[in-house]
Legacy VTK file of the C-alpha trace (Angstrom):
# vtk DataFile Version 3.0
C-alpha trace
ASCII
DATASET POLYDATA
POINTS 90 float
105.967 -25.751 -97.579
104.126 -27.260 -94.492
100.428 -27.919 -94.958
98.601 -25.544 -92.364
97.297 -27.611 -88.904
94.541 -26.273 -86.802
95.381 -25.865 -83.369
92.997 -28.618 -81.745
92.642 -31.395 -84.762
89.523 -33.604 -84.823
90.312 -37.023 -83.844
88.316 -39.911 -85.659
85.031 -40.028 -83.510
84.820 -36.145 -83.421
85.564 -36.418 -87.111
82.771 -38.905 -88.250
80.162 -37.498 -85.841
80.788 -34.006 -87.226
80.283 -34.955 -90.974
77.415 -36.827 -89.692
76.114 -34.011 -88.591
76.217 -31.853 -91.089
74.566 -34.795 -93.256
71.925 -34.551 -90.704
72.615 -38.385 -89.813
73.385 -40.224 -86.594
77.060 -41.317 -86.189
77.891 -44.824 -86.957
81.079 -46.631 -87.583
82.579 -50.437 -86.726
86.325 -50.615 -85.421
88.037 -54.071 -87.178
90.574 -55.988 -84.966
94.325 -56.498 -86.751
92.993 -59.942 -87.372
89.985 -58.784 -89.033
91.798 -56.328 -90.869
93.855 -59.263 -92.225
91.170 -61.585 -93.161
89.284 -59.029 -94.861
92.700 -57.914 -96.835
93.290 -61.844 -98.379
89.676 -60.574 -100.451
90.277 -57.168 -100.872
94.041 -55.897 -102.008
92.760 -52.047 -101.011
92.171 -53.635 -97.298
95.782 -55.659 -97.427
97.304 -52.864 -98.295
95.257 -50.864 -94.697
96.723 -53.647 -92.818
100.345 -52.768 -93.249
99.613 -49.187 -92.537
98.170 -49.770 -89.286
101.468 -49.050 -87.118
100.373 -45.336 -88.420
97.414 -45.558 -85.676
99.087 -46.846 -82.545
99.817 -43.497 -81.575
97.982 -39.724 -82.659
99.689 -37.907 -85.254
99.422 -34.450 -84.436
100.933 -31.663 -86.648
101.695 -28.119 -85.579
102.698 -25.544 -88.689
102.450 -22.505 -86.035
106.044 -22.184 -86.672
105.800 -22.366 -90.817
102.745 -20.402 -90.497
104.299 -17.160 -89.213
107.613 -17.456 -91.268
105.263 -18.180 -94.623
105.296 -15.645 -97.112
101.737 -16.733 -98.187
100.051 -17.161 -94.555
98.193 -20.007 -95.423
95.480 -20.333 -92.977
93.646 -23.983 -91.682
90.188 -24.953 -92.767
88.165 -23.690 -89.947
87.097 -26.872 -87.740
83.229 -25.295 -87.594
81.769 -26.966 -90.470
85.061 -28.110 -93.139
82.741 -30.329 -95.140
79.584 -27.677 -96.070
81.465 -27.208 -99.464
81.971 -30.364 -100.146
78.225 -31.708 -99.278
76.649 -28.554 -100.906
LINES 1 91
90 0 1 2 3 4 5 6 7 8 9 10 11 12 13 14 15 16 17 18 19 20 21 22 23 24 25 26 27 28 29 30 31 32 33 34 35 36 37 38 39 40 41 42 43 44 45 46 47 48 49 50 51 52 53 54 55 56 57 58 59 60 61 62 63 64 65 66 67 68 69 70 71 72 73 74 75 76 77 78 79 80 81 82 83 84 85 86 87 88 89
């Protein structure tokens, strides 16, 4: 079973300023060079271990489960992109 995909997916800026939104906070985030990445990983295993995972971000991964969605018995449905993290926060 395919996980359901909304048709136009957040990327990471629209992503963090959304949640920051709904937190009622500005936006903020740093982007870390490979090298940086690296360094950071020989003191932190969790951040070594982001490092060789980082092929996964030269290019978007976009999903589409239109197809799955209309051959599911179950018709699972997205998270509507409006506000996914007002559960979560509340």
């Amino acid at each position: 079973m395919d996980l359901p995909t909304t048709p136009n997916p957040l990327v990471g800026k629209e992503f963090i300023a959304s949640a920051a939104k709904e937190m009622g906070l500005p936006p903020k985030y740093r982007v870390l060079s490979r090298p940086m990445v690296r360094i950071f990983g020989w003191f932190n295993p969790m951040v070594g271990e982001v490092y060789e995972m980082l092929y996964q971000n030269d290019a978007p991964y976009l999903f589409d489960s239109s197809n799955s969605r209309e051959l599911s018995v179950l018709r699972e449905r997205p998270t509507p992109r409006d506000s996914p993290y007002s559960r979560v926060l509340s």
